[in-house]
PASEBA-1860 file (N, C-alpha, C; in nm, 3 decimals):
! residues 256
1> XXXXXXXX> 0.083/-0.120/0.000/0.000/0.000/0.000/0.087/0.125/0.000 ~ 0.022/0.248/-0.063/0.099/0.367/-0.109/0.002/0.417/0.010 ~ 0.059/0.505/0.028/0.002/0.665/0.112/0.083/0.755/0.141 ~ 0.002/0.889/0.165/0.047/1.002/0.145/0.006/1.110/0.174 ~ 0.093/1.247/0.196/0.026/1.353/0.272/0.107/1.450/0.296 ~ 0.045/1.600/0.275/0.132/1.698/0.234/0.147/1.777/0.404 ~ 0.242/1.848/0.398/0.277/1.970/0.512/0.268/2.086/0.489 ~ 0.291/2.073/0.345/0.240/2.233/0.347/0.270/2.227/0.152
9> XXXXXXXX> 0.179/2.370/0.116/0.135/2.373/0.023/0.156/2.526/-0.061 ~ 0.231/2.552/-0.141/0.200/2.690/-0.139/0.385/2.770/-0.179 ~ 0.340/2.920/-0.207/0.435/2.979/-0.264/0.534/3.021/-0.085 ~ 0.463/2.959/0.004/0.562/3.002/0.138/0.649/2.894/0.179 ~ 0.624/2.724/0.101/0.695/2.662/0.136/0.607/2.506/0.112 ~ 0.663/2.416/0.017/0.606/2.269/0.019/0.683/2.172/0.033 ~ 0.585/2.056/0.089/0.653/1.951/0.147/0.552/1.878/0.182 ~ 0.563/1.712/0.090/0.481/1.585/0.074/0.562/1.477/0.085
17> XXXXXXXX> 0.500/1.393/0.197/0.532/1.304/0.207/0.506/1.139/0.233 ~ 0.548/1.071/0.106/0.532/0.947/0.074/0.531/0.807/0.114 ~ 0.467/0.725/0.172/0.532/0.598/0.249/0.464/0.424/0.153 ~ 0.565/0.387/0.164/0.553/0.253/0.155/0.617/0.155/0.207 ~ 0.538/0.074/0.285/0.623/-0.043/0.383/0.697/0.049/0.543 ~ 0.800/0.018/0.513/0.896/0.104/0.604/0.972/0.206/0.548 ~ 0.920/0.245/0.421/0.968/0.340/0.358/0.951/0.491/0.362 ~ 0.997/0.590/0.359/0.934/0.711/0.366/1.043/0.808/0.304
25> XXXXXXXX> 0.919/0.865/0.184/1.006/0.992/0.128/0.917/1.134/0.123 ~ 1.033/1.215/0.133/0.959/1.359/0.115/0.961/1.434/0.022 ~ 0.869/1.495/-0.082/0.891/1.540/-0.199/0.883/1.682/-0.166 ~ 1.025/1.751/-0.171/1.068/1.877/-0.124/1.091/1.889/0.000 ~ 1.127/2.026/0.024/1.111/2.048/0.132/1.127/2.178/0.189 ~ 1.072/2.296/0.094/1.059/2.434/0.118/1.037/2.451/0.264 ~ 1.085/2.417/0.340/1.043/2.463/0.522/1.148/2.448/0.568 ~ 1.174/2.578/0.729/1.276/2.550/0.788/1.251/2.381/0.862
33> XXXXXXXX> 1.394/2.425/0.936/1.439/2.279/0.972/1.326/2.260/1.118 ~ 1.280/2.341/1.176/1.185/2.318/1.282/1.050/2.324/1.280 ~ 1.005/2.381/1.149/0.864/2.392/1.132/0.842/2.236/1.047 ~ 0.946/2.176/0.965/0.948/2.052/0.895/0.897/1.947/0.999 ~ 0.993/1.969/1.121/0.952/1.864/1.250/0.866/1.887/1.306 ~ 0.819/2.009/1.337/0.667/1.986/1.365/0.551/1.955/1.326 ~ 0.581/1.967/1.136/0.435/1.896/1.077/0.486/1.807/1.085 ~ 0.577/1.693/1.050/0.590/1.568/1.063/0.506/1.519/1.172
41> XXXXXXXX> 0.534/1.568/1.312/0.449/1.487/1.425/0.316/1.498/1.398 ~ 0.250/1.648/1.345/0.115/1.602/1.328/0.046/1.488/1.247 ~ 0.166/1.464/1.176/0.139/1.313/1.073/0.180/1.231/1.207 ~ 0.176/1.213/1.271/0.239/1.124/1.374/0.380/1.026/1.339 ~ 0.510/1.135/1.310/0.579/1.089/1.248/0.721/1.140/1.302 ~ 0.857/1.070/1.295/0.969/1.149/1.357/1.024/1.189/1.270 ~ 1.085/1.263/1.285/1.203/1.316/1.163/1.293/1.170/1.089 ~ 1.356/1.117/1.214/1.406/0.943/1.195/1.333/0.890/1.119
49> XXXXXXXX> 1.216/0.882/1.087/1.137/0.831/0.986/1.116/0.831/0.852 ~ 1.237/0.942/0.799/1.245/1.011/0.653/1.361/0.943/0.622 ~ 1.365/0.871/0.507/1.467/0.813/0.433/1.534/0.908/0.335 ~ 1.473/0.953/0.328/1.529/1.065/0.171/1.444/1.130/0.170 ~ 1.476/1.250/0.066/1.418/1.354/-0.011/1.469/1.386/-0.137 ~ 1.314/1.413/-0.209/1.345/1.387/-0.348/1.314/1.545/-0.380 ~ 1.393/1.601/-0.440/1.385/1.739/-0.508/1.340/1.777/-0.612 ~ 1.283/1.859/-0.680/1.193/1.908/-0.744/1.263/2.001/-0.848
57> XXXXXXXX> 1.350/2.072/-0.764/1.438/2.199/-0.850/1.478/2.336/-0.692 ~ 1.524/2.390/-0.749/1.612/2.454/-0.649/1.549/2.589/-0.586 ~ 1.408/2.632/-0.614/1.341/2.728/-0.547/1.289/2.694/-0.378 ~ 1.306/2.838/-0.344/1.354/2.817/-0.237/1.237/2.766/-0.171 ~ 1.098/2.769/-0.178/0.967/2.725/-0.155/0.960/2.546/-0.167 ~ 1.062/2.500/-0.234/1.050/2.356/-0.274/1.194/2.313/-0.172 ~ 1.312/2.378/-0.171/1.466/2.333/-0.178/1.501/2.386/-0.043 ~ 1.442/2.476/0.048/1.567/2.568/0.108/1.581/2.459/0.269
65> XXXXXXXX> 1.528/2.380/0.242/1.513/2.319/0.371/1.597/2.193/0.344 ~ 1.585/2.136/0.244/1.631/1.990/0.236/1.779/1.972/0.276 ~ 1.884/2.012/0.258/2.002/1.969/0.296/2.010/2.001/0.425 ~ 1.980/2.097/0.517/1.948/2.139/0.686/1.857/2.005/0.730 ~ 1.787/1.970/0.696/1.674/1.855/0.745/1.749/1.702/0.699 ~ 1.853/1.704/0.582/1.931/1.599/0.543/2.032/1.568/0.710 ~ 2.115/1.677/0.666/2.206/1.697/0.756/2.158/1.655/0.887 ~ 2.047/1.716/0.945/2.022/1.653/1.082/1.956/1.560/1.110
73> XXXXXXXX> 1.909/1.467/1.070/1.855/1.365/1.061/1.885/1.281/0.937 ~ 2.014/1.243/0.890/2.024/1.144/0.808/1.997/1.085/0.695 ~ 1.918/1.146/0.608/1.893/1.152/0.516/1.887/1.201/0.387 ~ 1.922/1.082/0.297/1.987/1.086/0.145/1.905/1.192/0.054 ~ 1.965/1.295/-0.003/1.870/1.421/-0.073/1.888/1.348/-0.239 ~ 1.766/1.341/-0.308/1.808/1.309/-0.470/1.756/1.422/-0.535 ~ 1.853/1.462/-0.654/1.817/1.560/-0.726/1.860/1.592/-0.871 ~ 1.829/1.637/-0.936/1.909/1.633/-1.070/2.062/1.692/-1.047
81> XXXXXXXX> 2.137/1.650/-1.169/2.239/1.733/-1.128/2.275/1.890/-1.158 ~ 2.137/1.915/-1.262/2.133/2.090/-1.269/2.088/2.181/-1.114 ~ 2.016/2.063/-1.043/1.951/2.089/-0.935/2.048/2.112/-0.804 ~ 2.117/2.036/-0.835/2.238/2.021/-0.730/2.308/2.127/-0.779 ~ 2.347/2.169/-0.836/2.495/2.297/-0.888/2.410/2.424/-0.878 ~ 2.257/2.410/-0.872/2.231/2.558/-0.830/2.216/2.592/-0.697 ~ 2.164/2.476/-0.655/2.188/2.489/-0.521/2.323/2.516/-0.453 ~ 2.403/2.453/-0.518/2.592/2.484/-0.426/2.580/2.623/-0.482
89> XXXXXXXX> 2.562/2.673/-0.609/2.613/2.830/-0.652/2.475/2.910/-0.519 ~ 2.380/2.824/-0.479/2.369/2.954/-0.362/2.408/2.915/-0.218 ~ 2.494/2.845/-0.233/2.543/2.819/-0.063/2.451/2.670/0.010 ~ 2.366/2.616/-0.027/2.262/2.554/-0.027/2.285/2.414/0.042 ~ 2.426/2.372/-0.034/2.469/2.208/-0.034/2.583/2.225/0.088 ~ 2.522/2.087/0.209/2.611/2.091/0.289/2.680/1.970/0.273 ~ 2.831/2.018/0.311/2.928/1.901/0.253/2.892/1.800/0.399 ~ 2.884/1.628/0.347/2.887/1.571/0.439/2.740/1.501/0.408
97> XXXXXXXX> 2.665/1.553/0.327/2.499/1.473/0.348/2.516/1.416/0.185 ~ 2.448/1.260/0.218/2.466/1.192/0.111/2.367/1.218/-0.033 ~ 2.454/1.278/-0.134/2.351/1.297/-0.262/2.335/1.197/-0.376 ~ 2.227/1.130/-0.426/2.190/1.069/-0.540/2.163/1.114/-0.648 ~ 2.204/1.177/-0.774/2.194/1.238/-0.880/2.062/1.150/-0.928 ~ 2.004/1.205/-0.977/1.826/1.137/-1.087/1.866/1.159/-1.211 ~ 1.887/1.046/-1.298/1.900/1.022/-1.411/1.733/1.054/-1.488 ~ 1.720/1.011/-1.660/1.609/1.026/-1.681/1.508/0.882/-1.670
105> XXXXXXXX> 1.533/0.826/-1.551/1.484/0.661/-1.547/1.428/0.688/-1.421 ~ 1.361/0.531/-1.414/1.330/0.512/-1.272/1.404/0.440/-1.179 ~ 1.390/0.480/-1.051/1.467/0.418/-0.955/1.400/0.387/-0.889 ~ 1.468/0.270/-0.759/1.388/0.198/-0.624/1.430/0.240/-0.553 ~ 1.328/0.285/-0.409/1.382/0.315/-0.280/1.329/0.237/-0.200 ~ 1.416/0.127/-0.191/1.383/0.008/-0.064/1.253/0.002/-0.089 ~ 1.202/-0.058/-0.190/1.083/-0.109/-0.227/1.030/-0.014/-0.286 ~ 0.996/0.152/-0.306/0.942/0.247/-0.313/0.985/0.292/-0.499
113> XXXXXXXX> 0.883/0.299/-0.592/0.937/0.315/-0.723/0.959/0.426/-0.760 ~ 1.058/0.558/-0.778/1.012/0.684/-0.798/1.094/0.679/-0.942 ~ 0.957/0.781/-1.024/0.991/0.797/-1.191/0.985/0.907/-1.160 ~ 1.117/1.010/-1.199/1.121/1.152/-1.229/1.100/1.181/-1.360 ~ 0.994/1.266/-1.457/0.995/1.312/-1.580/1.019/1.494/-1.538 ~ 1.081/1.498/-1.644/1.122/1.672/-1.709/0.966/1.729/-1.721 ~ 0.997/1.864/-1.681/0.895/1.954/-1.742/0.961/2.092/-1.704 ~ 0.892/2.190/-1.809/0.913/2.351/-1.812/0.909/2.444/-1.726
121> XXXXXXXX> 0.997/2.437/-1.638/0.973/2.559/-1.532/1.099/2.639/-1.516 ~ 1.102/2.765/-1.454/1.213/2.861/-1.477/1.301/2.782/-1.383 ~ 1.377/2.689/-1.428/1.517/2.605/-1.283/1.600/2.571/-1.374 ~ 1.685/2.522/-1.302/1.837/2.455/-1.402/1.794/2.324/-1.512 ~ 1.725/2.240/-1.377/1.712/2.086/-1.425/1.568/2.059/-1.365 ~ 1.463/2.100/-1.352/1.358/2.069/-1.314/1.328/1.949/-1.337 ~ 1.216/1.838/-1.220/1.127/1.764/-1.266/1.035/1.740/-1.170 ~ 0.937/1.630/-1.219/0.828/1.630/-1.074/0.856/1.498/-1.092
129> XXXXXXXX> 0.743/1.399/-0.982/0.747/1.265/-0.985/0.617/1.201/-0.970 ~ 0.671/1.038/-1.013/0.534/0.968/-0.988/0.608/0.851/-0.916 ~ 0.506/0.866/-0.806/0.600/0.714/-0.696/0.505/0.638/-0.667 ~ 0.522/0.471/-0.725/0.473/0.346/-0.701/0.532/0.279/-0.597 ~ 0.413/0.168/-0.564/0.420/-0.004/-0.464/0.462/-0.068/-0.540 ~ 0.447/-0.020/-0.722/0.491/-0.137/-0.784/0.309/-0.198/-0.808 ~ 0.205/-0.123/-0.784/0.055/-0.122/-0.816/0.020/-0.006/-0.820 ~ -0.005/0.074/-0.692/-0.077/0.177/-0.736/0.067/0.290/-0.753
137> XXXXXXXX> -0.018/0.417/-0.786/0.070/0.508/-0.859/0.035/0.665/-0.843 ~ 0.098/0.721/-0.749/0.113/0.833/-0.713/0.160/0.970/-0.785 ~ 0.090/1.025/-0.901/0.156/1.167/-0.974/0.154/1.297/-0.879 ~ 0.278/1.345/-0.878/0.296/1.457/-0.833/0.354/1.570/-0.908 ~ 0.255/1.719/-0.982/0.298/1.793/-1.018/0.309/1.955/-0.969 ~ 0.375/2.030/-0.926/0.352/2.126/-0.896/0.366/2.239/-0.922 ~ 0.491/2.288/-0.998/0.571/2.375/-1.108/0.585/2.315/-1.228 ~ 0.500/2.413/-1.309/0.515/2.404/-1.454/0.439/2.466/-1.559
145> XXXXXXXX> 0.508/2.520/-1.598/0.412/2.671/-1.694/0.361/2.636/-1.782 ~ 0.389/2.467/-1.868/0.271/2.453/-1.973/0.254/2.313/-1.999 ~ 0.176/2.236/-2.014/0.125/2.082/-2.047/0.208/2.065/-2.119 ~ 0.299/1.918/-2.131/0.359/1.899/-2.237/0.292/1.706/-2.266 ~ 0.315/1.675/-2.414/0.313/1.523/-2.440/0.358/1.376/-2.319 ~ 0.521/1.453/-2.301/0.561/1.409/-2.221/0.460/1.383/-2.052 ~ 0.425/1.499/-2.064/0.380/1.542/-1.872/0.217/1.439/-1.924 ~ 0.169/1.462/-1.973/0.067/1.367/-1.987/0.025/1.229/-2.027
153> XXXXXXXX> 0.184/1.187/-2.086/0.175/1.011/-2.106/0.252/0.964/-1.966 ~ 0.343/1.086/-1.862/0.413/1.067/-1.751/0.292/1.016/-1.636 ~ 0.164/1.116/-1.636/0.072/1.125/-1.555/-0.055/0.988/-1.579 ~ -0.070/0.967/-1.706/-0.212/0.907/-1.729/-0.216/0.755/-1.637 ~ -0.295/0.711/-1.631/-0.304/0.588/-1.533/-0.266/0.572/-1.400 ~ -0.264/0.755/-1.377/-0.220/0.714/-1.158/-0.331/0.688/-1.089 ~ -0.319/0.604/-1.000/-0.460/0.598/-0.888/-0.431/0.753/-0.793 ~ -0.391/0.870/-0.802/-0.410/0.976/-0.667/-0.276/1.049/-0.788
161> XXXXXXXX> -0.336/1.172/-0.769/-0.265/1.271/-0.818/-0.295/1.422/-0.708 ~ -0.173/1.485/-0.752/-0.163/1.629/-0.671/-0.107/1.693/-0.772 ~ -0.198/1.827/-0.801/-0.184/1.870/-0.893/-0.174/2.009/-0.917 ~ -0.055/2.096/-0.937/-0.043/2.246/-0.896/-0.212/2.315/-1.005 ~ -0.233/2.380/-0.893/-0.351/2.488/-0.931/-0.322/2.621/-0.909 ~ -0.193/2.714/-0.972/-0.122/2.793/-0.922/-0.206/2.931/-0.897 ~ -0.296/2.963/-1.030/-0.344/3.067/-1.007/-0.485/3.081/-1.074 ~ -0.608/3.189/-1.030/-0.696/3.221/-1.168/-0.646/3.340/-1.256
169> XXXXXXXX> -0.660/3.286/-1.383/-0.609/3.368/-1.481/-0.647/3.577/-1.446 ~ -0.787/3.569/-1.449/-0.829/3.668/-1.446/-0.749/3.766/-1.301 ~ -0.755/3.715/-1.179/-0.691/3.702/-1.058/-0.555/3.785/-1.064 ~ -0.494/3.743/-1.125/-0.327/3.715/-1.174/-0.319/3.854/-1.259 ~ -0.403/3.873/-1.363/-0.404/3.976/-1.451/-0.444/4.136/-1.406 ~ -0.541/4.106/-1.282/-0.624/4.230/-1.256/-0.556/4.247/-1.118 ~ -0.427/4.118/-1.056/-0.387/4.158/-0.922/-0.277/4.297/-0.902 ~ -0.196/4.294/-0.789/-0.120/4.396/-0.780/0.028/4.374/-0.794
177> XXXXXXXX> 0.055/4.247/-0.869/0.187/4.192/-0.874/0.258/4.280/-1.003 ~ 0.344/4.338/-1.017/0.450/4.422/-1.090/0.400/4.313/-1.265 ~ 0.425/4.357/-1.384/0.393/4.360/-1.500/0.458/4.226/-1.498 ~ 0.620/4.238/-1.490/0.731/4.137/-1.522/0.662/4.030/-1.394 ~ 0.657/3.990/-1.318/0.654/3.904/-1.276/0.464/3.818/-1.269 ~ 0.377/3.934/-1.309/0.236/3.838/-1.361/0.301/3.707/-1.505 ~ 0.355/3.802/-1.598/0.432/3.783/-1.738/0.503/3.615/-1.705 ~ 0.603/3.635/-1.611/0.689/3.513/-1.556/0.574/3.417/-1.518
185> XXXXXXXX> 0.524/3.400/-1.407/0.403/3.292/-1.377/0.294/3.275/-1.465 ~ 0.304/3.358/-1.559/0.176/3.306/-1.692/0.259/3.220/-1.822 ~ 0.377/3.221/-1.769/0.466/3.188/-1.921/0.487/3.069/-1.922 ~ 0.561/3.051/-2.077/0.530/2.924/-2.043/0.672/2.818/-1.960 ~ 0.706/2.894/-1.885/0.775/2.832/-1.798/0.779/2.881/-1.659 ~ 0.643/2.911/-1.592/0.581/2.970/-1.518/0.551/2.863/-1.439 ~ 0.360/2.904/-1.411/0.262/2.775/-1.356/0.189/2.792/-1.415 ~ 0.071/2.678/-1.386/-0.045/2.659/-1.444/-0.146/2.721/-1.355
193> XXXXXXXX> -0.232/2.793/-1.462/-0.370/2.829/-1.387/-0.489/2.733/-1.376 ~ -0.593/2.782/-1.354/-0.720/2.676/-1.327/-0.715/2.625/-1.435 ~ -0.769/2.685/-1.539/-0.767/2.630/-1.649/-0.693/2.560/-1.724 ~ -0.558/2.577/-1.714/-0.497/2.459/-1.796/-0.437/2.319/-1.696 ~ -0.504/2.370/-1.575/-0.509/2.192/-1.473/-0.633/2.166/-1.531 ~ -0.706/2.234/-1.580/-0.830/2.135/-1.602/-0.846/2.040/-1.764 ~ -0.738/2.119/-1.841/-0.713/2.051/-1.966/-0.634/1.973/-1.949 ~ -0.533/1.987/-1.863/-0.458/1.855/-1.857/-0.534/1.759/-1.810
201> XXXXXXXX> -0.580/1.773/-1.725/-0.635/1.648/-1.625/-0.714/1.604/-1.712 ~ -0.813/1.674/-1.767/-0.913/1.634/-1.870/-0.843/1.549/-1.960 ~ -0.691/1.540/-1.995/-0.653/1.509/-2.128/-0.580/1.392/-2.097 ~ -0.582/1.351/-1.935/-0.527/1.211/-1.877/-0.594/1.119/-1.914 ~ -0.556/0.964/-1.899/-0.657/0.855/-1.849/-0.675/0.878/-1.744 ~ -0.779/0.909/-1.692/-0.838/0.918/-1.529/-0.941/0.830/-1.495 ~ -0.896/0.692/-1.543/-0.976/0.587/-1.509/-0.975/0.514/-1.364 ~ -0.867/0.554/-1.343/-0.785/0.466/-1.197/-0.766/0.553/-1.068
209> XXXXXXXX> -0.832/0.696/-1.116/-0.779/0.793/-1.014/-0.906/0.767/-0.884 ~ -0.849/0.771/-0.777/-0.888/0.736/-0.697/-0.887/0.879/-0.585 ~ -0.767/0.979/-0.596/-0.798/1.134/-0.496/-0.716/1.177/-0.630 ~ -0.776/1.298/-0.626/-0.750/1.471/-0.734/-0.744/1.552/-0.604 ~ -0.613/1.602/-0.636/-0.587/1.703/-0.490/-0.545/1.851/-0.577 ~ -0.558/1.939/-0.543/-0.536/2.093/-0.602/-0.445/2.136/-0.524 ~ -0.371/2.177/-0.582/-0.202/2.192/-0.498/-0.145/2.339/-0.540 ~ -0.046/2.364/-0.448/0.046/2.496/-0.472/0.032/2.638/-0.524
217> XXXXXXXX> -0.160/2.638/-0.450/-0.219/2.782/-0.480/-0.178/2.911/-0.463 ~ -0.204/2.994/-0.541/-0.131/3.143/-0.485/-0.252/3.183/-0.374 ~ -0.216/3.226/-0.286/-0.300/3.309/-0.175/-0.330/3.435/-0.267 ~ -0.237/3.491/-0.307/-0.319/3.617/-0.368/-0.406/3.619/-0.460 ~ -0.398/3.494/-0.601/-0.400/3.534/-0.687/-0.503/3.383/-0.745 ~ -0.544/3.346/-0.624/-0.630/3.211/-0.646/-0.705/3.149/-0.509 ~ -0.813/3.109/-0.555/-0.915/3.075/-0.433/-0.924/2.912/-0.467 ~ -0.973/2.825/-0.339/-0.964/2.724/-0.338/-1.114/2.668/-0.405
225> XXXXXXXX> -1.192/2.738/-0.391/-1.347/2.709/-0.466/-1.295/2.763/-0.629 ~ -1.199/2.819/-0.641/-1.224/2.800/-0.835/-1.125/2.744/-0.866 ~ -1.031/2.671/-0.777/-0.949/2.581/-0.821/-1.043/2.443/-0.807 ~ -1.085/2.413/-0.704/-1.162/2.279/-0.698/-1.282/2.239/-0.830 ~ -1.361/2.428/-0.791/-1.457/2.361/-0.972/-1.401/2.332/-1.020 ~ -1.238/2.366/-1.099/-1.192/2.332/-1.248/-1.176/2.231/-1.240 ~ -1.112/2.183/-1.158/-1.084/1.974/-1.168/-1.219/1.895/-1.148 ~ -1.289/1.976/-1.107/-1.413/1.899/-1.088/-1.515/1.893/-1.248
233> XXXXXXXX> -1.494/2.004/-1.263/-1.517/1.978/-1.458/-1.464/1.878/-1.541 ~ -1.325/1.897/-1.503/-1.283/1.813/-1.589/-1.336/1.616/-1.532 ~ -1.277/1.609/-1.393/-1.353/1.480/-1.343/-1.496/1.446/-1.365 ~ -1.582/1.572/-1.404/-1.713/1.523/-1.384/-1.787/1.524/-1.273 ~ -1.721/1.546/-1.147/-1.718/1.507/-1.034/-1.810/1.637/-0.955 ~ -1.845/1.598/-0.817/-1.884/1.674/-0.707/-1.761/1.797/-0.687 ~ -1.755/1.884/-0.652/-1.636/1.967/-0.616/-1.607/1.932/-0.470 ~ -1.693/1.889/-0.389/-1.649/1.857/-0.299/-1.551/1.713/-0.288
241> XXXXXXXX> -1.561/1.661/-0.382/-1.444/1.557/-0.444/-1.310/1.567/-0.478 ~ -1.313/1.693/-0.479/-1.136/1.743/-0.502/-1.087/1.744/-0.370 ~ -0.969/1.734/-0.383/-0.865/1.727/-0.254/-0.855/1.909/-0.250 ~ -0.784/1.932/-0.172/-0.707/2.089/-0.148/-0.578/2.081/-0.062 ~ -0.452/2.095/-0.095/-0.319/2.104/-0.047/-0.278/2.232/0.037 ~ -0.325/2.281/0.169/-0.321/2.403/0.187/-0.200/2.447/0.219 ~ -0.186/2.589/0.260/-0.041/2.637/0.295/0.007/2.626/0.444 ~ -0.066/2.631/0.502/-0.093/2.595/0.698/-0.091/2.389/0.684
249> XXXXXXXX> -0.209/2.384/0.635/-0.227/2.260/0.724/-0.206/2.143/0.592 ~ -0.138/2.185/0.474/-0.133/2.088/0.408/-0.243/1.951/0.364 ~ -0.259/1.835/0.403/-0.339/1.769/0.419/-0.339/1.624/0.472 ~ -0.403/1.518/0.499/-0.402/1.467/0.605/-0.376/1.302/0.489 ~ -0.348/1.228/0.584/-0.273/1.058/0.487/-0.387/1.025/0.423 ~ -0.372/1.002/0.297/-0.471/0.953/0.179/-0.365/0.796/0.148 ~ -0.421/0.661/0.130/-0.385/0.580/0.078/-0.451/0.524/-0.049 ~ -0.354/0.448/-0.122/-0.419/0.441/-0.281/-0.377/0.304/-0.273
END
């Protein structure tokens, strides 16, 4: 059995984390090193309990925590290797914590299957992941400014997906964020707004999906009721059927 469950959600800092068997990984880890250990326990969980962390790309909302949380508690950080060299060019990488470079394949973590695929976002070496039992199948996307072929033959057939719902278009356009940086998060190596999570998702096999979670909302520039309709369009579904990844309380163990 897969399960899973986020700590936090959002442009202040994310962090999800994965278990199978005696396994446990964390996908990111945008949080300091003491607020990390305290959502862990509300999962009823120790820090000792994290085998690794799998990286995403080197913003500081996803990255600034992982080698501080490596370092003190033991655990192996994997990352690309564009991911890794931006991180040392900002001071980031502490010598002494064990790193696994991510090729473009899949790997095993003590039973745990994680497939990293590429996608478009402003980083060195970006990617997101999908982590199997080896049955069911966990997609995780959160940064990425535009649907690609790839990102949707990567995604189709997961039982539980989390899925960035970064902003509403209109939101974003009419907010108070400076010209250049609406421009950056609409591009296409930005994020995705409601609408194009709802074409992707729409454009999956979503035969097997079992939780649709709405992930890595802007507080300013996006509400959790017009992120939930859009996936719920595309699912067909109740809106109260969508998951929500918040920025406080993240969300609570879902198994698939």
């Amino acid at each position: 059995m897969l399960r899973f469950a986020s700590l936090a959600s959002g442009s202040k800092g994310n962090c999800l984390v994965a278990e199978v068997g005696g396994t446990r990984l964390l996908v990111d880890c945008g949080l300091n090193l003491r607020d990390a250990e305290r959502r862990l326990a509300r999962l009823n969980l120790m820090p000792s309990d994290i085998d690794g962390i799998l990286v995403t790309h080197e913003h500081g909302d996803h990255a600034c925590g992982a080698f501080d949380f490596a370092a003190a508690h033991g655990a192996t950080v994997y990352l690309t290797h564009g991911t890794l060299g931006a991180l040392g060019a900002e001071g980031k990488v502490i010598e002494g914590v064990k790193t696994v470079i991510l090729e473009k394949k899949s790997l095993t973590i003590d039973g745990m299957e994680v497939i990293p695929f590429t996608v478009p976002h402003d980083a060195r070496e970006p990617v997101q992941f999908v982590l199997s039992d080896g049955a069911a199948r966990l997609g995780v996307l959160t940064d990425i400014g535009s649907p690609t072929a790839h990102v949707e033959q990567s995604l189709s057939g997961c039982d539980a997906l989390v899925l960035e719902c970064n902003y509403d278009l209109e939101m974003l356009w009419s907010g108070a964020y400076p010209r250049w940086l609406k421009e950056r998060i609409a591009g296409p190596f930005g994020h995705l707004d409601n609408g194009q999570s709802e074409r992707l998702l729409g454009a999956l096999d979503c035969s097997r999906l079992k939780h649709v979670i709405c992930a890595h909302l802007s507080q300013q520039n996006n509400r959790p009721e017009l992120a939930r309709a859009a996936l719920a369009r595309a699912m067909g579904c109740e809106e109260s059927w969508i998951g929500l990844a918040g920025q406080e309380e993240g969300f609570d163990w879902r198994s698939i």
